[in-house]
BAMI-16546 format. One record per atom (N, C-alpha, C, O): z, y negated, x negated; chain; residue number from 1; residue in one letter; atom name. Coordinates in steps of 0.001 Angstrom, whole numbers, plus 524288, in hexadecimal, padded with zeros to 5 digits. Atoms other than C-alpha are relative to their C-alpha. Example, Ala and Ser with C-alpha at 12.3 -4.5 7.8 and 13.67 -1.06 7.14 Angstrom:
% BAMI-16546
80000_804A6_7FC86_A_1_A_N .
81E78_81194_7CFF4_A_1_A_CA .
80000_7FB50_7FC7C_A_1_A_C .
80299_7FB63_7F870_A_1_A_O .
7FFC4_804A6_80334_A_2_S_N .
81BE4_80424_7CA9A_A_2_S_CA .
802DA_7FBBE_80302_A_2_S_C .
80383_7F76A_80105_A_2_S_O .
This chain:
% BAMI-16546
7FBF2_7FC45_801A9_A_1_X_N .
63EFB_CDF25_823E7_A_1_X_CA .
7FE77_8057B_801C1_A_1_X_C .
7FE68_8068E_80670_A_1_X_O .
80055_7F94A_7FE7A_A_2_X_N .
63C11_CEE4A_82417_A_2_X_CA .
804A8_800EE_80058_A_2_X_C .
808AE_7FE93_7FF28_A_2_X_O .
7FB88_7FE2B_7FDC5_A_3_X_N .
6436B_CF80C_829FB_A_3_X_CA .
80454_8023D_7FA71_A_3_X_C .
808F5_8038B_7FA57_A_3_X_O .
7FB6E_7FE21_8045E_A_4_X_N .
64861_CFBCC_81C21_A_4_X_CA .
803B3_7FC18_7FCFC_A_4_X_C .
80769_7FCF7_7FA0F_A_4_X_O .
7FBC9_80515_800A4_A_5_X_N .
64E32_CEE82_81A0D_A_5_X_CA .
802F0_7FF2F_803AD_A_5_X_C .
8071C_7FD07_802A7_A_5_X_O .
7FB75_7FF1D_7FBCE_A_6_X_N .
654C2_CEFB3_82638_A_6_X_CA .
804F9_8019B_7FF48_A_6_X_C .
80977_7FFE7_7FF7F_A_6_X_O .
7FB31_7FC5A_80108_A_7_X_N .
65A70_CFBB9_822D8_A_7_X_CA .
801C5_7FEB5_7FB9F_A_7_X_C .
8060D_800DF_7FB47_A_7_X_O .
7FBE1_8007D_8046C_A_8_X_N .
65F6A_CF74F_815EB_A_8_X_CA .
802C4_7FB86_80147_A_8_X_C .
80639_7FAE5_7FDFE_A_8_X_O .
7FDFF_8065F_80071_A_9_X_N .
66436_CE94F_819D1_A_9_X_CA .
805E8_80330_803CD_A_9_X_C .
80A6C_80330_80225_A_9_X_O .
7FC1C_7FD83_7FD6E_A_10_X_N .
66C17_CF190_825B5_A_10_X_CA .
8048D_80362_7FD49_A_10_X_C .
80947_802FE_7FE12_A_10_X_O .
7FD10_7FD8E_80356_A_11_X_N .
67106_CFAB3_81C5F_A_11_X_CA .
80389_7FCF9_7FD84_A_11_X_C .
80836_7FD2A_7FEA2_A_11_X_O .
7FD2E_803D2_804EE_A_12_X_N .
6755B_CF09A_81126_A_12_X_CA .
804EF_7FBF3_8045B_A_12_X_C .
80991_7FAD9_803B5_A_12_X_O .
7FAFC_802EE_7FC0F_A_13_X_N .
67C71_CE8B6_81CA4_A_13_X_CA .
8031F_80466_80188_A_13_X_C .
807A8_802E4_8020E_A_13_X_O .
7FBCE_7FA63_7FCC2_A_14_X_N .
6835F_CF6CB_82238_A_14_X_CA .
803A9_7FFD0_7FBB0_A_14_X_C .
80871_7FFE3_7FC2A_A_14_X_O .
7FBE0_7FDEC_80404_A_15_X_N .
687E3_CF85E_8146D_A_15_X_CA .
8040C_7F958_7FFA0_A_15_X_C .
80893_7F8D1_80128_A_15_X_O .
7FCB3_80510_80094_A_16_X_N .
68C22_CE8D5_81140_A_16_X_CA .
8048F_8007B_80657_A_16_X_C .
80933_7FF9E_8056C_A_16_X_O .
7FC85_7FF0E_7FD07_A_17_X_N .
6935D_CEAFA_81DD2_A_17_X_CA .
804DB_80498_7FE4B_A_17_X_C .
80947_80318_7FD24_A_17_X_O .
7FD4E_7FCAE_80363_A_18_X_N .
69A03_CF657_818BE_A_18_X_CA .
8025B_7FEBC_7FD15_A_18_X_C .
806F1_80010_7FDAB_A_18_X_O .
7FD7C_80193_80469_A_19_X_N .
69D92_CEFFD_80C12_A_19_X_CA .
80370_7FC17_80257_A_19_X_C .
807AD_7FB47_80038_A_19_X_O .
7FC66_8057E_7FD21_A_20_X_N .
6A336_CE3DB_815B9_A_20_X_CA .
80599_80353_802AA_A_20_X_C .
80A27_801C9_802DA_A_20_X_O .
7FB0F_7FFA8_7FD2B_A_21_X_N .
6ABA6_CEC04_81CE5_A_21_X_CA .
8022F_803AE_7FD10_A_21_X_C .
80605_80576_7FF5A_A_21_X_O .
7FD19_7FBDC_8032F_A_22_X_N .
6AFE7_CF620_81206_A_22_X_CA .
803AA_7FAB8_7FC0A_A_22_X_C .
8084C_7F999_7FB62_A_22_X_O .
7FCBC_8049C_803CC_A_23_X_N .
6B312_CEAB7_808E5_A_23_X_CA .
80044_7FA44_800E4_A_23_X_C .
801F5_7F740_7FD8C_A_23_X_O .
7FEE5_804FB_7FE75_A_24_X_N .
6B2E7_CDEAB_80F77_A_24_X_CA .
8066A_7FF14_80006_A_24_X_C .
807DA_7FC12_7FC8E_A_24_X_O .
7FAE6_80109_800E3_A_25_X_N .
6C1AF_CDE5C_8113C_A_25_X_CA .
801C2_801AA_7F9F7_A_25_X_C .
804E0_7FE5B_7F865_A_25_X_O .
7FE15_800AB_8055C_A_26_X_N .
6C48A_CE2DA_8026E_A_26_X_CA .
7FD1A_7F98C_7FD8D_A_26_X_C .
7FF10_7F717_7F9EA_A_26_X_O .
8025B_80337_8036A_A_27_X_N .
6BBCB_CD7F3_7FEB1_A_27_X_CA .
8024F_7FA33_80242_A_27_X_C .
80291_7F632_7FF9C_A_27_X_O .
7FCD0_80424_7FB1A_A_28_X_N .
6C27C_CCE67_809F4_A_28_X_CA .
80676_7FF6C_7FBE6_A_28_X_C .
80865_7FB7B_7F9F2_A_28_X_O .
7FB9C_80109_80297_A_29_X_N .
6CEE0_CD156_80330_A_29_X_CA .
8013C_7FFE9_7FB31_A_29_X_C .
80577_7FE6F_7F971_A_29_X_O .
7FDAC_803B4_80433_A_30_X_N .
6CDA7_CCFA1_7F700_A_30_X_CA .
7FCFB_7FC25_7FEED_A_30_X_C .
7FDD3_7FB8A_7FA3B_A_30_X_O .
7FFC3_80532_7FFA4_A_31_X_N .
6C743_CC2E4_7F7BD_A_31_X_CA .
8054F_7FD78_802E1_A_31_X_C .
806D8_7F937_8013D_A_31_X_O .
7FDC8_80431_7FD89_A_32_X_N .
6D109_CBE34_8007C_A_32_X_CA .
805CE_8005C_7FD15_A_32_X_C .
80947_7FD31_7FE18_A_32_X_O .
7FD1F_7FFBF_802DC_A_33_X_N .
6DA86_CC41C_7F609_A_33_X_CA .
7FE2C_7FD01_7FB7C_A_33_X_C .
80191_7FBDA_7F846_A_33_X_O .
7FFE0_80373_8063F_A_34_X_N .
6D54C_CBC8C_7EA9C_A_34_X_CA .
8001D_7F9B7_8031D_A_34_X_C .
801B6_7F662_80009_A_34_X_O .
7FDE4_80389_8003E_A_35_X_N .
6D625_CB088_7F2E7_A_35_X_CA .
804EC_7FD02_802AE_A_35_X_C .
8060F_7F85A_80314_A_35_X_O .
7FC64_8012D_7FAE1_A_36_X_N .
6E172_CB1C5_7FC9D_A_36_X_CA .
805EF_801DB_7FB4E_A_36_X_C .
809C2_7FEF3_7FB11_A_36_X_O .
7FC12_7FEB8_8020E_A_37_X_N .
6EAEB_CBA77_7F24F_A_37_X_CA .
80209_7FB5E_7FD26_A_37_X_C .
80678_7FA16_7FE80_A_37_X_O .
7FEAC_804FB_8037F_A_38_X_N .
6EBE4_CADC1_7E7FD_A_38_X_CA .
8033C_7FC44_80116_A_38_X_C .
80705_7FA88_7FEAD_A_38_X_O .
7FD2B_804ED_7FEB9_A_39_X_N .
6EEF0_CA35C_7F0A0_A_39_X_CA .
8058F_8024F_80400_A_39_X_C .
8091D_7FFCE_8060E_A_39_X_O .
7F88E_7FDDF_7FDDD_A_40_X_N .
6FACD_CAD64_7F6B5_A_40_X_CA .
801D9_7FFEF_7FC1D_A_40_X_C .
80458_7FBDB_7FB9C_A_40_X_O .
7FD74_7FFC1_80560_A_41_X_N .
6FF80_CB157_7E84C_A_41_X_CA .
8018C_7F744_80026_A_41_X_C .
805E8_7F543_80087_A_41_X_O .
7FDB8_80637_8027E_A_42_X_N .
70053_CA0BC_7E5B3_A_42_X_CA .
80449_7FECC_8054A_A_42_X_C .
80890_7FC9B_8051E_A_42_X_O .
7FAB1_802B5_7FAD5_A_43_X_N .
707AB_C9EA3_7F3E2_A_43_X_CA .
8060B_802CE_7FF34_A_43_X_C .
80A7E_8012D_80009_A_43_X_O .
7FA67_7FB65_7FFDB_A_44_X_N .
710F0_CABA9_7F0F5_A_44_X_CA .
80214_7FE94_7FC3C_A_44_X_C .
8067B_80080_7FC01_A_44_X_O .
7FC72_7FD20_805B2_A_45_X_N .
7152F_CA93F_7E272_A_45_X_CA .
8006A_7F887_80031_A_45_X_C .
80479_7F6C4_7FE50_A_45_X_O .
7FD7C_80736_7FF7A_A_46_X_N .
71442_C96AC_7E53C_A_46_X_CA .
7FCA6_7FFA2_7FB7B_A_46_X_C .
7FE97_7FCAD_7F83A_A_46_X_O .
801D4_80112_8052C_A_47_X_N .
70A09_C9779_7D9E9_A_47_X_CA .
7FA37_7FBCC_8021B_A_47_X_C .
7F6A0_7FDB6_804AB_A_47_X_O .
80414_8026F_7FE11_A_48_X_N .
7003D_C8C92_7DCBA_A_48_X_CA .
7FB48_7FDFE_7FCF6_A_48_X_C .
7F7B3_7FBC3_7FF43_A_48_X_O .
C-alpha cells in the first residue's frame, strides 16, 4: 500500500463517517418508520 492509498482510504473513511453521522439517524428513522409505523397504524385503527 503507498502512501497515496493511505491517504485516500483515510480520507474516503473521514468522509463515510461524515455521511454516518450527518445521515445516519434520518436513514435510522425512516427505516424504522417503514417498519415500526405499519404495525402501530394496524394496533391504533384494530385493522389486522
Amino acid at each position: 500500500m503507498t502512501a497515496l492509498d493511505g491517504l485516500f482510504w483515510s480520507g474516503s473513511q473521514r468522509i463515510a463517517e461524515d455521511i454516518l453521522c450527518r445521515y445516519g439517524e434520518v436513514i435510522f428513522t425512516a427505516i424504522f418508520s417503514q417498519l415500526a409505523l405499519p404495525t402501530f397504524i394496524h394496533q391504533l385503527t384494530g385493522d389486522n
